[in-house]
C-alpha positions as CSV (number, residue, x, y, z in Angstrom):
1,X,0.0,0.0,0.0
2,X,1.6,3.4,-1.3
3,X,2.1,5.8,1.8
4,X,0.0,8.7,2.2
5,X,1.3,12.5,2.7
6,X,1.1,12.0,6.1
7,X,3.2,9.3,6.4
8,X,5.5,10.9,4.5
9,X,5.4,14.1,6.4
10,X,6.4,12.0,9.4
11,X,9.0,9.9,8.1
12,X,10.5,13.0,6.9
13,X,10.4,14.9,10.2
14,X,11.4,11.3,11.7
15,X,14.4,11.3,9.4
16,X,15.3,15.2,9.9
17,X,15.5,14.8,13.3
18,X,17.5,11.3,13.5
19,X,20.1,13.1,11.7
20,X,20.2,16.1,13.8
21,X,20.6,13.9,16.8
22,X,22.9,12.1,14.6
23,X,25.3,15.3,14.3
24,X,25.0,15.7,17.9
25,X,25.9,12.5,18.8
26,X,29.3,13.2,16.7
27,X,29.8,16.0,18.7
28,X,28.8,18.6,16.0
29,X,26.4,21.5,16.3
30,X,23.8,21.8,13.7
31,X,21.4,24.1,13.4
32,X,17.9,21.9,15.1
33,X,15.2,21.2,12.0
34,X,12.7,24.2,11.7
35,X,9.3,23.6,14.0
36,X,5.6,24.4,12.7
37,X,3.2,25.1,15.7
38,X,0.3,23.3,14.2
39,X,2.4,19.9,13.5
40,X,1.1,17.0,16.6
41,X,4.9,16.0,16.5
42,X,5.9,19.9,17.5
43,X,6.1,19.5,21.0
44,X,8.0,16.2,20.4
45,X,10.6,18.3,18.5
46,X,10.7,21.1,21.2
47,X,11.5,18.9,23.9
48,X,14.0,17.2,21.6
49,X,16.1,20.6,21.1
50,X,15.7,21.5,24.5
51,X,17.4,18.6,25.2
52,X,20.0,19.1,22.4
53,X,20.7,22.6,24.5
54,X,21.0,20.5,27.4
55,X,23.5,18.8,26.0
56,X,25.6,21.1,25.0
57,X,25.7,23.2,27.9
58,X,26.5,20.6,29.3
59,X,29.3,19.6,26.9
60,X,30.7,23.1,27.6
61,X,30.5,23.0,31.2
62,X,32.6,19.7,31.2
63,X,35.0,21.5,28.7
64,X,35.3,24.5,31.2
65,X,35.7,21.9,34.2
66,X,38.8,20.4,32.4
67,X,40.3,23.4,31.2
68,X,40.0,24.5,34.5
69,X,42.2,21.1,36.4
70,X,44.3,21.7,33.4
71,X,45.3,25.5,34.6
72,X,44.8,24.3,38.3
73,X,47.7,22.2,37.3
74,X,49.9,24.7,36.3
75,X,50.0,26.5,39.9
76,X,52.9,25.8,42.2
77,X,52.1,27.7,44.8
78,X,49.3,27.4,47.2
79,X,47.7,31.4,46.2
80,X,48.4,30.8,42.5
81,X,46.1,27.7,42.5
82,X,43.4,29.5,44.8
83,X,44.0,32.5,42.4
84,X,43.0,30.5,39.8
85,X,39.9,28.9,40.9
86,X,38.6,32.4,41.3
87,X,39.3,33.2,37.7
88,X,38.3,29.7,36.4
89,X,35.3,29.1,38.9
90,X,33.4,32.3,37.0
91,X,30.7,30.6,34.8
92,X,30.5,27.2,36.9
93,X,29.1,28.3,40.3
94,X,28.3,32.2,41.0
95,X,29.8,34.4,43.3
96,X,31.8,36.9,44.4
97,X,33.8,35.6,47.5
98,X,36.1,32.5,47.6
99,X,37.9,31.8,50.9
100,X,40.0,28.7,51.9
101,X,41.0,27.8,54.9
102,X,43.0,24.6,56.9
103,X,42.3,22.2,59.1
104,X,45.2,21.3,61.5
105,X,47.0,18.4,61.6
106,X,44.6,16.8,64.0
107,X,42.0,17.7,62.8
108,X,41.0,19.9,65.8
109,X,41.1,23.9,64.3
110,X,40.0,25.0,61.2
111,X,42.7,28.4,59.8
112,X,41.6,31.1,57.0
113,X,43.9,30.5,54.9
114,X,43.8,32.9,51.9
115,X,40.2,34.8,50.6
116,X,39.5,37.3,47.5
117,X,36.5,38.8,47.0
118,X,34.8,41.9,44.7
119,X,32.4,42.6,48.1
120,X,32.9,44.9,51.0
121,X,36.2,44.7,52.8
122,X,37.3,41.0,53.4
123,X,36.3,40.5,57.4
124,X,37.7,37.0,57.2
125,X,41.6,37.3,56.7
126,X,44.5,34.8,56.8
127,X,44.9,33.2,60.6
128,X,41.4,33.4,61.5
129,X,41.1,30.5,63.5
130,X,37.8,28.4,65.5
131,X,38.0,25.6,67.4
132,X,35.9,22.4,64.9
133,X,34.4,20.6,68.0
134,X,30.9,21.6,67.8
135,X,31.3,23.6,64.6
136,X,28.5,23.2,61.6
137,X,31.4,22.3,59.4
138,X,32.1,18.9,61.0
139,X,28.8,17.3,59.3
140,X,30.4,18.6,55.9
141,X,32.9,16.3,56.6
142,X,30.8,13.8,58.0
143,X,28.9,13.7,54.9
144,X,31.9,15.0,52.4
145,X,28.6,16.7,51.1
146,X,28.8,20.7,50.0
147,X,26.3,22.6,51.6
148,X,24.0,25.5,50.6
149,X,22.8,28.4,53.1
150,X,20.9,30.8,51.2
151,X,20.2,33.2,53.2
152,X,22.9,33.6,55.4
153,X,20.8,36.9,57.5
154,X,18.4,34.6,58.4
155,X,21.1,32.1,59.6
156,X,22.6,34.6,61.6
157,X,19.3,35.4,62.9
158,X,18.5,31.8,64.1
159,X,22.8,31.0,65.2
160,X,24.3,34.3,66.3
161,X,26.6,32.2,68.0
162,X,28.2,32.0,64.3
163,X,30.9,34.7,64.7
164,X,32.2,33.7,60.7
165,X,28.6,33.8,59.7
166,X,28.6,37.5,61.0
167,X,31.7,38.1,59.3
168,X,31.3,37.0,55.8
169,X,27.3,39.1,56.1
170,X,29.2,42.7,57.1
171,X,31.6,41.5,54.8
172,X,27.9,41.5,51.8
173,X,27.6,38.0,51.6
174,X,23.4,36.8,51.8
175,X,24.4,33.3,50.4
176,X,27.5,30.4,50.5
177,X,27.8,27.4,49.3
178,X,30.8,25.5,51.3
179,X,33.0,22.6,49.7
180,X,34.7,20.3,51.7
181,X,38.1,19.7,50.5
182,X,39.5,15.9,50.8
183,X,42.4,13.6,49.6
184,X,41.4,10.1,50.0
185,X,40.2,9.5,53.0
186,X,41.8,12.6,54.7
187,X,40.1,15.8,54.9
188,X,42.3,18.8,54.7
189,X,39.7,22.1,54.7
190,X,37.4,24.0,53.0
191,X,36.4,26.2,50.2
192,X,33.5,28.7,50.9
193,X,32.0,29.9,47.8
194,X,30.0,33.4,48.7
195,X,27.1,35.5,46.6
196,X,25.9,38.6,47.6
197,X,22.3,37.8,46.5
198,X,20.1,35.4,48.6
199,X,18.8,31.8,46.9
200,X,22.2,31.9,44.4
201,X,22.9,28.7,44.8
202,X,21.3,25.1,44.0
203,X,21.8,21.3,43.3
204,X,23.4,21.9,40.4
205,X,26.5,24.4,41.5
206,X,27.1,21.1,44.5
207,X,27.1,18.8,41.4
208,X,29.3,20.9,39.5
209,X,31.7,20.7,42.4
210,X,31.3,17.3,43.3
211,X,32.6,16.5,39.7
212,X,36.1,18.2,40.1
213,X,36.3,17.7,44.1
214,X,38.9,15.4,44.3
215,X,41.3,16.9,41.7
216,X,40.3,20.8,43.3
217,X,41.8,18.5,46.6
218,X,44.6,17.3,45.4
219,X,46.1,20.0,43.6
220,X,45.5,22.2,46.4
221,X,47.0,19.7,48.9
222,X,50.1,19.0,46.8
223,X,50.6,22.9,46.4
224,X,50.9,23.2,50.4
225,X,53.6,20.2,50.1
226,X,55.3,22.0,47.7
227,X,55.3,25.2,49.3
228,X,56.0,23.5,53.0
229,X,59.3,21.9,51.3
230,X,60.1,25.6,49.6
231,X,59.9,27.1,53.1
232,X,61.8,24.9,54.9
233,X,64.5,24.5,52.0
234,X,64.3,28.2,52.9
235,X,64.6,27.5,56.7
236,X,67.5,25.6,56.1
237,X,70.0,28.0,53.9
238,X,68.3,30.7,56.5
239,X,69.9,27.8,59.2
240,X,73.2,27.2,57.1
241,X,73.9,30.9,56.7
242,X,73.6,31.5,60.3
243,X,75.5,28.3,61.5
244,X,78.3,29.7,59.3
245,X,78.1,32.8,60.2
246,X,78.6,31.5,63.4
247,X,81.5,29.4,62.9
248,X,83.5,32.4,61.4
249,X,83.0,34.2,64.4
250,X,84.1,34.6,68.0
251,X,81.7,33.8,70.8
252,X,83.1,35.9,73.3
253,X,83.6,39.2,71.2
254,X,81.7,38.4,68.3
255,X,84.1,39.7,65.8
256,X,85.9,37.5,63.3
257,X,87.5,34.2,64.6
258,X,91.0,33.3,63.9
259,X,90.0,30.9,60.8
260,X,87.9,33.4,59.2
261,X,90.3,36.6,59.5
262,X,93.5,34.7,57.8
263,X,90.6,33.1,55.1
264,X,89.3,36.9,53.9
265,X,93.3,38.1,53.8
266,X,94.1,34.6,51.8
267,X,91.3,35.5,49.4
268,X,92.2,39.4,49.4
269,X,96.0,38.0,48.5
270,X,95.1,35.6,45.7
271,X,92.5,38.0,43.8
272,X,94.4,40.9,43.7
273,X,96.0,41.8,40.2
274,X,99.9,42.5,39.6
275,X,100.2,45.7,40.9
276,X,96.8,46.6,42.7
277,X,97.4,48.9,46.2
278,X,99.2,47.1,49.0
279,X,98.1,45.2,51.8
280,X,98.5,46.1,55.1
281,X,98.5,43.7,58.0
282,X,98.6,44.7,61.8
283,X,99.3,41.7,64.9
284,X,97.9,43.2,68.2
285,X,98.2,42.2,71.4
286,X,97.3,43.6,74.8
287,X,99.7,44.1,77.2
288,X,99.8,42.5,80.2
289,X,96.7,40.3,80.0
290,X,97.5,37.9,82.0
291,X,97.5,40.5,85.5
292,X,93.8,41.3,84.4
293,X,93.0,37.7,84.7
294,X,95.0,36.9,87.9
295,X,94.2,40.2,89.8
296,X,90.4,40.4,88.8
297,X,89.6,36.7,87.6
298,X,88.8,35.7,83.9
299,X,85.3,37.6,83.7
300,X,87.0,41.0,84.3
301,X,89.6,39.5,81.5
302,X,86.4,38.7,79.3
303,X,84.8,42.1,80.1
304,X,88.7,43.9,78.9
305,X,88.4,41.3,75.5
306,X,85.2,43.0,74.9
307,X,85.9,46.4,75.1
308,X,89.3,46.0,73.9
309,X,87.5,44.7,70.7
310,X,85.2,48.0,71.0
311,X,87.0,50.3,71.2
312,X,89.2,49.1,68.0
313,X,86.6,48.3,65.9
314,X,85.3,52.0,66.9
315,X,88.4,52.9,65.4
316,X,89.0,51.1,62.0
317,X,88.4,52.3,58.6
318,X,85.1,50.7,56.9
319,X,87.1,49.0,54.6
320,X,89.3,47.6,57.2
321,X,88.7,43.9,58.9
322,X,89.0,43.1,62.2
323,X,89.4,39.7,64.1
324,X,90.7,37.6,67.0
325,X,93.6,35.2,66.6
326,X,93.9,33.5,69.4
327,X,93.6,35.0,73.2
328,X,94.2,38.6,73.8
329,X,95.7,38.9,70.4
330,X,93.8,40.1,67.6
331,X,94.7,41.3,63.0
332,X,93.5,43.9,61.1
333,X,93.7,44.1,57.7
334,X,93.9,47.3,56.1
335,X,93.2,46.8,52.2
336,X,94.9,49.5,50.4
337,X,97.6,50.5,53.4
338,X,101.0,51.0,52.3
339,X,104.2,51.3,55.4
340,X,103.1,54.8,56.6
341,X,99.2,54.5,56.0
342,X,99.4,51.0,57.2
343,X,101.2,52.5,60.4
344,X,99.0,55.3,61.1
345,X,96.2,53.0,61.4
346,X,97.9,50.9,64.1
347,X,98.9,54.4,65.8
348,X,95.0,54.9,65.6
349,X,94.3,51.9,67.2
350,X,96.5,52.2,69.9
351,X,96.0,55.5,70.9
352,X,92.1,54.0,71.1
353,X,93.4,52.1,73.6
354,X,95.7,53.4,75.8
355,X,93.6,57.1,75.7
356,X,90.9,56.4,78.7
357,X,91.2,53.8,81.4
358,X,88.6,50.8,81.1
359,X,86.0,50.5,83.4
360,X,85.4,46.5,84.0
361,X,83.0,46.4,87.1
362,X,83.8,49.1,90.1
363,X,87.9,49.1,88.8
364,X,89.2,51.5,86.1
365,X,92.6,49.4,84.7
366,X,95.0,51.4,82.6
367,X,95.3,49.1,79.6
368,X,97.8,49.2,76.8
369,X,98.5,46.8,73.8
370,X,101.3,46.5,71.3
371,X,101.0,46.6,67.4
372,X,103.0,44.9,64.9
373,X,102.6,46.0,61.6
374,X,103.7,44.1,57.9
375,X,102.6,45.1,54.3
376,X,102.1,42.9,51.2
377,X,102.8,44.7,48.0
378,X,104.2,41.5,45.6
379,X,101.4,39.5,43.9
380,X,103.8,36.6,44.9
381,X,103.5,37.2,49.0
382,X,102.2,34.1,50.8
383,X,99.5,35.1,53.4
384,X,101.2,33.4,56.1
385,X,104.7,34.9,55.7
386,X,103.1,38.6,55.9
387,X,101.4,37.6,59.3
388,X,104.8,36.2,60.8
389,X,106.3,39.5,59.6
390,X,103.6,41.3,61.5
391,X,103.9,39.2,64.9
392,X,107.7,39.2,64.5
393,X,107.2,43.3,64.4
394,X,104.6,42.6,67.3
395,X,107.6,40.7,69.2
396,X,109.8,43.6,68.8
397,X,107.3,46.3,70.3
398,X,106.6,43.6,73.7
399,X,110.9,43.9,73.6
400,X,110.6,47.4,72.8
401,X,108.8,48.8,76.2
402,X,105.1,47.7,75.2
403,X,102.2,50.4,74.1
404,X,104.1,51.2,70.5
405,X,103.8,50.4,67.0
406,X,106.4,48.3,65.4
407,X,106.9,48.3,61.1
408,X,108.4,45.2,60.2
């Protein structure tokens, strides 16, 4: 039996639409087949490119949720990945508020941890901390459910207990939705999505975040690892450089140690060119040191070292280094000092010393100290043949009466 027109009509509009659902299928976008009002099959069609519109919103929205891991990925540290949920967020779930905060390792506080926000001043900021026991967030992570409160002035009204509540509402917030955040099994915060209109938020926006939860989670939580090793990487040079610094220097004065002095005047030997300014080296030593120590006892011989080493480093040229060789004797190096300059500087020194008496407790002790002075001016010089031409100069002022300067 030959079909009838409207048989054909329908097979057509059957055949119209299995193609356009055909295209869809293959991920294309065609235009949906042109409706007419009177057809019986029109509200067929309609619902079946409603449903096409479904889809692809839905096809976008996925593509949006993995462009967003994708750039979520690309954060190292822990604001760059929150930074980035604000920018990539826009489109998925409404707001204008994010804020993120921490639980503890025990699970016990909860910590603001970073928030940004297009509303009123942030109320919230970093190291805002409340006690979980008792807190509404502990069924969140109970249920590892987001949940929705939209209308946060109503909250307030029935829990004015709710101190962040009141915050985040002078802050303009009137709805949240809040995300628990969880690797595995192990929950490590929060992520408080904020409108400033009330009902914003729905079953949909949790399902949205529900289907990127675990990678949102992760990232963020490796991000913290990554940052926790950076800071104490950071810690540790911080740790190194002071334990150094320590080593080079004296623990009683404070000033260079013995090991540190004759390393700076090894490297000022070696890296100066043929012919570059001398280098003058002056061997100190105080004079009669050991009467301090026998007559007064060894603090008022520590308290001498101490302003000894005062008063001298009072006195030196900024260019000049200063340390302590060994007991009361201490070098100077003087970069740049040839015989007479170098000489001066050692007169300098001593006149620091010998010019006022040195108060160590309720006794003022007249204290003196020799100087021995030697100058490097050959490229050639070896560092430890200048020094023994200082403390040989050094041997001749103790010979020579004490409280002089010696030139070798």
């Amino acid at each position: 039996m030959p079909e009838t027109s409207g048989q054909k009509s329908l097979r057509a509009w059957i055949d119209s639409y299995a193609d356009w659902i055909g295209q869809l299928r293959a991920g294309r976008a065609p235009a949906a087949p042109a409706l007419d009002d009177k057809d019986p099959m029109a509200k067929i069609g309609h619902e079946l490119q409603l449903l096409g519109e479904t889809l692809r919103r839905r096809e976008d929205q996925f593509q949006q949720l993995f462009d967003l891991v994708e750039k979520l990925e690309q954060g190292l540290s822990v604001e760059d990945v929150l930074n980035r949920i604000f920018d990539g967020f826009t489109g998925l779930i409404p707001f204008e508020r994010i804020g993120c905060a921490f639980l503890s390792e025990d699970g016990s506080r909860l910590t603001a941890y970073w928030a940004k926000s297009t509303l009123g001043p942030i109320q919230i900021s970093a190291n805002y901390a409340r006690p979980m026991a008792g807190s509404s967030l502990e069924p969140i992570l109970q249920t590892n459910q987001p949940r929705i409160i939209n209308d946060l002035e109503d909250y307030l009204s029935k829990k004015p207990e709710s101190e962040a509540t009141r915050r985040i509402v002078v802050e303009g917030g009137r709805s949240s939705l809040t995300c628990p955040l969880v690797v595995g099994r192990r929950p490590i915060g929060f992520l408080f999505f904020t409108s400033k209109h009330k009902n914003t938020y729905q079953g949909a926006h949790e399902a949205i975040f529900r289907q990127i939860a675990s990678q949102v989670s992760m990232l963020i939580d490796k991000s913290r690892v990554y940052q926790q090793i950076v800071e104490r990487n950071r810690q540790l040079a911080q740790e190194s450089r002071s334990f150094a610094e320590a080593a080079a220097h004296d623990p009683l004065t404070g000033i260079l140690n013995r090991g540190a002095i004759i390393a700076i005047l090894d490297r000022a030997m070696k890296e100066r060119p043929r012919g570059d300014k001398p280098i003058g080296v002056i061997m100190a030593d105080i004079d009669h040191f050991k009467r301090v120590n026998d007559t007064l006892g060894h603090p008022a011989g520590d308290a001498a070292l101490i302003e000894f080493t005062r008063r001298i480093a009072g006195a030196l040229r900024e260019s000049d280094q200063f340390g302590r060789y060994g007991g009361e004797e201490f070098l100077v190096i003087a970069p740049g000092a040839a015989k007479d300059p170098a000489r001066n500087v050692a007169e300098r020194l001593r006149a620091a010393i010998a010019g006022a008496p040195f108060k160590i407790g309720t006794n003022e002790l007249a204290i003196t100290a020799s100087f021995g002075v030697a100058v490097s001016v050959e490229a050639s010089d070896v560092p430890a043949d200048v020094v023994a031409a200082a403390d040989r100069a050094l041997y001749a002022a103790k010979q020579g009466g004490r409280n002089r300067v010696v030139l070798a």
